[in-house]
C-alpha positions as CSV (number, residue, x, y, z in Angstrom):
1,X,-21.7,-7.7,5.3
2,X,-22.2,-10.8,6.9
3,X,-21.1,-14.3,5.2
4,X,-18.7,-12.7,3.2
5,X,-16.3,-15.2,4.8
6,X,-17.5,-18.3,6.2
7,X,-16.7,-20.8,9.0
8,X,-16.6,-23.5,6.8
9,X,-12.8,-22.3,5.7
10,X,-11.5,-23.9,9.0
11,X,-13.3,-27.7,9.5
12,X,-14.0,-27.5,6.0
13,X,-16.1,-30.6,4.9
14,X,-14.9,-32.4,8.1
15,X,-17.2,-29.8,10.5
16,X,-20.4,-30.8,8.8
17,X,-19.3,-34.5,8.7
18,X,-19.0,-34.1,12.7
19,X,-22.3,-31.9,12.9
20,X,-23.5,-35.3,11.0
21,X,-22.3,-37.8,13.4
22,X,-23.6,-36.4,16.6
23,X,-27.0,-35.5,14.7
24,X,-26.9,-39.2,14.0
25,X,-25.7,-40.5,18.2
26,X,-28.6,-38.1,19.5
27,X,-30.8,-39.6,17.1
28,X,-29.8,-43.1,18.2
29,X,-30.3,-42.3,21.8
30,X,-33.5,-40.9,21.0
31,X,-34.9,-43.9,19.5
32,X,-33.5,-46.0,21.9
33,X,-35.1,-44.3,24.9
34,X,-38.4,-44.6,23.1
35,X,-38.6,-48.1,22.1
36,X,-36.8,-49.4,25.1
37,X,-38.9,-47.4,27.3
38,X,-36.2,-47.6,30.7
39,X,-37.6,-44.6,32.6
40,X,-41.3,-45.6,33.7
41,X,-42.8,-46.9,30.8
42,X,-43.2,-43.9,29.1
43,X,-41.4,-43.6,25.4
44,X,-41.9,-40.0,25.5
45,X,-39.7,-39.3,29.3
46,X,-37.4,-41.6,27.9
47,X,-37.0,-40.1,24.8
48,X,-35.7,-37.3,26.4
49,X,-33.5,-39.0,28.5
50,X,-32.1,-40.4,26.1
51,X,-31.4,-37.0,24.7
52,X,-30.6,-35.2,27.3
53,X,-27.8,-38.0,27.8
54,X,-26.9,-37.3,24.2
55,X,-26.2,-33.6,24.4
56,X,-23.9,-33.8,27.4
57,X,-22.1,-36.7,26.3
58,X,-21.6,-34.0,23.0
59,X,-20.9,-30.8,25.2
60,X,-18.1,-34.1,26.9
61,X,-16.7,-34.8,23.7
62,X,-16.3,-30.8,22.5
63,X,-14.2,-30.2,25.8
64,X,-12.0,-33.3,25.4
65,X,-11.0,-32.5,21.9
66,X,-9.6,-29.2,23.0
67,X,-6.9,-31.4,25.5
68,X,-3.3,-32.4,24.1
69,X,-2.3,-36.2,24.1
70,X,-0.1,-36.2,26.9
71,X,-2.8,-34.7,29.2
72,X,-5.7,-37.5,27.3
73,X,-2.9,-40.3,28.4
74,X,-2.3,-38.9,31.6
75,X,-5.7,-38.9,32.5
76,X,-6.5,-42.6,30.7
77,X,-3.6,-43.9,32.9
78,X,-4.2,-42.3,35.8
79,X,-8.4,-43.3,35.5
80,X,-7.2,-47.2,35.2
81,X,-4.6,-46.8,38.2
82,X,-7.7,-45.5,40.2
83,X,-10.1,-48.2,39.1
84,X,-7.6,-50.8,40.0
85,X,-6.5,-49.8,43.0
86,X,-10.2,-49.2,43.5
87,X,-10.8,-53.1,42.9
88,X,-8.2,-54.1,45.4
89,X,-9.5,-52.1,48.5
90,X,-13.6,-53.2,47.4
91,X,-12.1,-56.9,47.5
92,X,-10.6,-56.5,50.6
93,X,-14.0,-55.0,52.1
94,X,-16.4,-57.3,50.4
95,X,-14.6,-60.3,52.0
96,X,-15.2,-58.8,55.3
97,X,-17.9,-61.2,57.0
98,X,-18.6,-59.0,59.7
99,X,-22.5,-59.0,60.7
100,X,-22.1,-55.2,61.9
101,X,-21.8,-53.9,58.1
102,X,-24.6,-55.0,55.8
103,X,-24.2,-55.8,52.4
104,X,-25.5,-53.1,50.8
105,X,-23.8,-50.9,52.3
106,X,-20.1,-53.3,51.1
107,X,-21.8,-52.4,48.1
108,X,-22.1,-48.9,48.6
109,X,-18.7,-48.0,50.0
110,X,-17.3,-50.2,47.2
111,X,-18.9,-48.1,44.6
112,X,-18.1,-44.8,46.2
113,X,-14.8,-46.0,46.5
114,X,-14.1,-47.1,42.8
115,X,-15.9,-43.5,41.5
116,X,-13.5,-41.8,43.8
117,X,-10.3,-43.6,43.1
118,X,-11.2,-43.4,39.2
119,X,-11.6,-39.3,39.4
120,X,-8.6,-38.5,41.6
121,X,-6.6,-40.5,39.3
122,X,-7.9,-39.0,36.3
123,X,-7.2,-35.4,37.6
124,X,-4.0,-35.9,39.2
125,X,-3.1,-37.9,35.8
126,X,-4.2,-34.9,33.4
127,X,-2.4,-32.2,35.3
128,X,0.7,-34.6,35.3
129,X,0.4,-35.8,32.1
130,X,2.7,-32.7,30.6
131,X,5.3,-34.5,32.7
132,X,5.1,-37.5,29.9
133,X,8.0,-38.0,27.2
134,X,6.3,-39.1,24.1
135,X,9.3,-38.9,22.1
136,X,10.7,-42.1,24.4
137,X,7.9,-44.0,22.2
138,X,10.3,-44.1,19.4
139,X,8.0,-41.6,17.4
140,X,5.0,-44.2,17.6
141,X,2.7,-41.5,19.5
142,X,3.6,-37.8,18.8
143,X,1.4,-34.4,20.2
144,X,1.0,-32.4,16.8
145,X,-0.5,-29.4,18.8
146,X,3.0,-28.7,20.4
147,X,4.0,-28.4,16.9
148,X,0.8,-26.0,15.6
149,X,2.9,-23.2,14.1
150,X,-0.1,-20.6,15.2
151,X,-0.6,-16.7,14.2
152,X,-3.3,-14.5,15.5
153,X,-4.3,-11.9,13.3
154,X,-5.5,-8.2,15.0
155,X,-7.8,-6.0,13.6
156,X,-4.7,-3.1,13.1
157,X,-2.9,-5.8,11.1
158,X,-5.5,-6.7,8.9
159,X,-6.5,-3.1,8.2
160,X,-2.7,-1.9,7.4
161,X,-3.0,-4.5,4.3
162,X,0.9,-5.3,4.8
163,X,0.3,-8.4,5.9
164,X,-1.1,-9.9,3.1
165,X,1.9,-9.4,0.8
166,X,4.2,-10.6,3.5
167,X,2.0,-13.9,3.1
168,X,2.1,-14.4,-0.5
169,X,5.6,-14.1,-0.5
170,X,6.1,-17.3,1.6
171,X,7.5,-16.0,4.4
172,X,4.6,-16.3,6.3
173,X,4.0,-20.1,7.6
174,X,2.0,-21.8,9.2
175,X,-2.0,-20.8,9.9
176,X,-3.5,-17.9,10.3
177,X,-6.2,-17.6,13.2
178,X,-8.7,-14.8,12.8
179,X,-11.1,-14.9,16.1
180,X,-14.7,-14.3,15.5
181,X,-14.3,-11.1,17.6
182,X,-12.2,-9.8,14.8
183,X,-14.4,-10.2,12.2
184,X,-16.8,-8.2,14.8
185,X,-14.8,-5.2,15.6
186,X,-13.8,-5.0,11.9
187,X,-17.8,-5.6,10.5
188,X,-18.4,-2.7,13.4
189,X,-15.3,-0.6,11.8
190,X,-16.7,-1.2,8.5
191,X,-20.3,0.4,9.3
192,X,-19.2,2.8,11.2
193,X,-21.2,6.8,10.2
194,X,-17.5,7.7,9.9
195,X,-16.5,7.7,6.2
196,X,-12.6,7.3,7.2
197,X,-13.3,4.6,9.9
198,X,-15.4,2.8,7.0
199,X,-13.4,2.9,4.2
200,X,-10.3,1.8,6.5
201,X,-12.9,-1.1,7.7
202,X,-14.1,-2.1,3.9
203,X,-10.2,-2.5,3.6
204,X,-9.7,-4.5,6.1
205,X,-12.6,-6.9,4.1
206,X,-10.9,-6.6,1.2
207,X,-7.3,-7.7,2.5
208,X,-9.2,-11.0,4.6
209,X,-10.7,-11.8,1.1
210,X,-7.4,-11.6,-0.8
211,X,-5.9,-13.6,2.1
212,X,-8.8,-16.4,2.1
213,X,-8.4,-16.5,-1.7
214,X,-4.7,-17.3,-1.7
215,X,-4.2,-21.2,-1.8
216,X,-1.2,-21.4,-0.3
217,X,-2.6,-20.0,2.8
218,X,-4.4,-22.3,6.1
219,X,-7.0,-19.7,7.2
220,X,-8.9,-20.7,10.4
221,X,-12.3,-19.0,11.7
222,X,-12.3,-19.9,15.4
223,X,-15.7,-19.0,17.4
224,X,-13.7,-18.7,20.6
225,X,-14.3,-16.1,22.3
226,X,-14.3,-14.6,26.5
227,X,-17.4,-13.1,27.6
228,X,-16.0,-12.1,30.8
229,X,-13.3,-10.2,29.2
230,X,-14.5,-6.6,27.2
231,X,-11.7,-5.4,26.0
232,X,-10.6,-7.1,22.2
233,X,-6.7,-6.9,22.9
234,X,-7.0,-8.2,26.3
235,X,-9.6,-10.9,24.6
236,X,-6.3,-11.7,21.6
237,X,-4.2,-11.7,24.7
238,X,-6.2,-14.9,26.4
239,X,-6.9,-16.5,22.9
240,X,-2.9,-16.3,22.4
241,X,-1.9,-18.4,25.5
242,X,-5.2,-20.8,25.1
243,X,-3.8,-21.6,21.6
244,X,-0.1,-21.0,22.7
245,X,-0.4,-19.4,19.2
246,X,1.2,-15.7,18.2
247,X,0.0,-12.2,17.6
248,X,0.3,-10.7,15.0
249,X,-0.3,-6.6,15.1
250,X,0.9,-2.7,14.5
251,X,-0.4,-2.1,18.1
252,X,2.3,-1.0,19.9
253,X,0.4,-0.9,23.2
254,X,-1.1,-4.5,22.2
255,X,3.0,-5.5,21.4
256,X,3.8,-4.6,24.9
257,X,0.9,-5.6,26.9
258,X,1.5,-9.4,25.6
259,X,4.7,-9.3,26.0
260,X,4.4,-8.6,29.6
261,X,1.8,-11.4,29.4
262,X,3.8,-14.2,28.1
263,X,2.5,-14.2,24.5
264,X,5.2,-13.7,21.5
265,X,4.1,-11.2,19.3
266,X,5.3,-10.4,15.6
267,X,5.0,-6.5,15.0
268,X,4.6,-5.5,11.3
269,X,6.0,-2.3,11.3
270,X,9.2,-3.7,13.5
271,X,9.4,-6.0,10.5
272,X,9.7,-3.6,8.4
273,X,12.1,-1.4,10.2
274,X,14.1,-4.2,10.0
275,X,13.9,-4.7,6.2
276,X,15.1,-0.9,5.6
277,X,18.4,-0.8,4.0
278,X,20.9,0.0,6.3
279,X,22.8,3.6,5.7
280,X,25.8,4.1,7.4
281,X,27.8,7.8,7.9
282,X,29.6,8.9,5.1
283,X,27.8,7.2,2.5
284,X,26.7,9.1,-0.6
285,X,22.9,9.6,-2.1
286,X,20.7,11.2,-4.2
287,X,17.6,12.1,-2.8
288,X,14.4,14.8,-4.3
289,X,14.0,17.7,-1.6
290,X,10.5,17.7,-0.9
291,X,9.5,20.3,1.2
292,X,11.0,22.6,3.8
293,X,12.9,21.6,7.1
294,X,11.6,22.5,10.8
295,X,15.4,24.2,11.1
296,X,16.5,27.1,9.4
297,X,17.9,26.2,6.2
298,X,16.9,22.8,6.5
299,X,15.4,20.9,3.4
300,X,13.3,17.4,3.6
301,X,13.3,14.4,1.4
302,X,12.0,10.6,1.7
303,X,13.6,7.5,0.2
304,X,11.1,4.9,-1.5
305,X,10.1,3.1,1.9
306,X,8.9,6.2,3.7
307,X,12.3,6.8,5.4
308,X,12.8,10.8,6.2
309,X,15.8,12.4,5.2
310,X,16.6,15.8,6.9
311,X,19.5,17.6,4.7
312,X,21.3,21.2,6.0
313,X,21.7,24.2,4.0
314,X,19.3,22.2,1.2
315,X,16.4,24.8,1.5
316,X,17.4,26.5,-2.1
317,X,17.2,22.8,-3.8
318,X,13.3,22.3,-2.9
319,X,12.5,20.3,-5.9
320,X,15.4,19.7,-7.2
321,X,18.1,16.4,-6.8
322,X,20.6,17.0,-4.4
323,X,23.4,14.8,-3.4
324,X,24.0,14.3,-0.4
325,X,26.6,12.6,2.2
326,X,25.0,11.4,5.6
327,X,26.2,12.7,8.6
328,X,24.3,10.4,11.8
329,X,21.2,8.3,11.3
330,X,18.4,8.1,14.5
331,X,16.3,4.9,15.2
332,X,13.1,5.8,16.9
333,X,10.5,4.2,17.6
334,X,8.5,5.1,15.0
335,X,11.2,4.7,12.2
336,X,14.4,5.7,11.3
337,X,15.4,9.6,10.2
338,X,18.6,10.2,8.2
339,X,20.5,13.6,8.5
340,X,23.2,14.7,6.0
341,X,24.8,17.5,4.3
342,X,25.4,18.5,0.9
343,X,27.7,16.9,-1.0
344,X,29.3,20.2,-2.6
345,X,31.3,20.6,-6.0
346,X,35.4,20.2,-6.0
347,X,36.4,23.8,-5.1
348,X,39.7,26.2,-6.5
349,X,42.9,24.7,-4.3
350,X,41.9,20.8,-3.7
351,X,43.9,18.1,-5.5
352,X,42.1,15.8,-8.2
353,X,40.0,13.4,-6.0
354,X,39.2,16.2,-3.1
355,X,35.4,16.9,-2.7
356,X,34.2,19.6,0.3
357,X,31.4,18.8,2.3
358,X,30.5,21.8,4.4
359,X,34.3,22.8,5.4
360,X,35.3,19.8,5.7
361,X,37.6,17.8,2.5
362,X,36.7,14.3,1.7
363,X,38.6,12.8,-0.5
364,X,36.9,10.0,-2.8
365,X,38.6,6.4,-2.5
366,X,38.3,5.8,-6.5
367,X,41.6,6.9,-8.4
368,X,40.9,10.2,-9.9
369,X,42.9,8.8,-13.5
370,X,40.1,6.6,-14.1
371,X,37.5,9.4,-14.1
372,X,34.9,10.7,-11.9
373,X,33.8,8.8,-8.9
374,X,29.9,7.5,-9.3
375,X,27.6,8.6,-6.5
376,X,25.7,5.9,-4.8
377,X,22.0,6.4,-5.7
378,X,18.6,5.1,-4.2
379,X,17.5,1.9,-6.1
380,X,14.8,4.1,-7.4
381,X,17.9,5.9,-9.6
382,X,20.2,4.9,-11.9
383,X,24.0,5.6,-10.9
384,X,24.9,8.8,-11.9
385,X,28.8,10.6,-12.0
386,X,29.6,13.2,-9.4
């Protein structure tokens, strides 16, 4: 199953372009060591020099990219501060004439000097360089990664499917980061000897495909990954405050963990707790009773997004409508569960407009001259009349 989704979806054309350039530098370097021959004479030694010099100036440049532009101008100023100061104090000691220091070593302590004044100033200027204001530029310089509108994606996520219809209805923005450790746990899922943990793993393929095939969507492969940490959450955990980017998951260990760690996390299934329509006391319904209650008596239905609906004295109406009036609803945490009554016939002895729910008289709040009140329904159901 490998290469079903390439790398090339994050750099795109622009990774090979830089896999290009720094072929081409190291090649430069190469040459140059062997025609210009500056260690010993030999083209071959300086050859690889010159390559050597290549590949760490490369391994430089892939560690600097990963710095925002306050820290890069923090440590730029802070680098020229040292050199200058640097200057100063080498003037002031190469103008000593005294016979007891020799010149080379004015020349020593003045290079010593200047490599020492340009790295303390290029520290102390990177880890201060947060402390800059860019927006005092007048807009001329701005950091875009304080402004990277970052998701990570778990493994739970991406299985449960959700995710990618919350994305094509456009209320998912910015990019989506699926680690390479991901893809790993979910390639493992996916050949797993355990046909339920393989057909929940071929899903999870099948929902990153429908994901990298929608347009509208920025899909980024990073290769990031922490050797020194085992565990995948904890791994998510540390990619999330690298990145300063947010999980995404259904974990609700994962949920609480980062929290606890600093990370912002978006939960799925709090999402969609949220998106349940709200049902208040009193109100009217008509649910199907499904199956039997754990109480005596007690009969069970579900609304269209899952939602349990526990209903007394409804055991007699298994398969069959009922309409109901709910009595208290419970948020827990892994949903909400509505209880109710019946909602009984008009009985001999109420007034026009009276209804009886368990003993108790309700009257309705439409005027009984303009006929019988309609009973709220589930948007599943037409309205009905009571």
């Amino acid at each position: 199953m490998t290469g079903w989704l390439g790398h090339d979806k994050i750099p795109g054309v622009m990774h090979a372009d830089v896999v290009i350039i720094r072929l081409i530098f190291t090649g430069i370097l190469v040459a140059s060591g062997y025609v210009l021959k500056p260690v010993g004479g030999d083209p071959w030694i300086s050859a690889a020099v010159g390559a050597v010099i290549g590949i760490c100036i490369i391994l430089f440049e892939r560690r600097i990219r990963r710095a925002t532009l306050k820290t890069l101008i923090g440590a730029a100023v802070g680098s020229i501060m040292g050199i200058v100061g640097a200057f100063l104090i080498g003037s002031l000691i190469s103008r000593q004439e005294s016979p007891a220091v020799a010149p080379e070593v004015k020349t020593f302590l003045t290079l010593a000097l200047t490599f020492f004044m340009a790295y303390v100033g290029l520290m102390v200027g990177a880890a201060k360089g947060d402390y800059l204001e860019l927006s005092a530029l007048g807009g001329i310089l701005t950091d875009k990664a304080s402004r990277r509108d970052l998701k990570i994606l778990d493994t739970s996520v991406i299985i449960d499917g959700r995710i990618a219809d919350v994305a094509e209805t456009g209320f998912l923005t910015g990019s989506l980061i699926i680690p390479h450790f991901i893809l790993r746990e979910l390639q493992q899922v996916a050949d797993s000897p355990d046909s339920s943990k393989r057909q929940r793993g071929r899903r999870g393929l099948d929902m990153l495909n429908r994901l990298q095939n929608n347009s509208s969507l920025d899909i980024q492969i990073v290769e990031t990954d922490f050797p020194a940490v085992r565990e995948v959450d904890l791994k998510l955990i540390e990619l999330g405050k690298q990145l300063d980017a947010v999980i995404v998951t259904n974990d609700f260990n994962l949920n609480k963990v980062s929290q606890l760690r600093g990370v912002c996390v978006l939960n799925i299934n709090e999402l969609a707790n949220a998106l349940k329509p709200v049902v208040l006391p009193g109100e009217a319904m008509r649910v199907f009773i499904l199956k039997e209650g754990k109480e005596y008596n007690q009969g069970v239905a579900y609304l269209d997004d899952g939602t349990m609906v526990v209903v007394d004295n409804a055991r007699r109406l298994i398969g069959k409508n009922a309409d109901i009036a709910v009595t208290s609803v419970l948020q827990t945490t892994a949903g909400k569960m509505i209880f109710g009554r019946l909602w009984e016939e008009p009985e001999t002895g109420l007034t026009s407009g009276e209804h009886r729910i368990n003993g108790s008289v309700r009257r309705q709040s439409r005027d009984s001259r303009n006929g019988p009140m309609p009973v709220r329904i589930t948007d599943s159901e037409p309205i009905t009349e009571s």
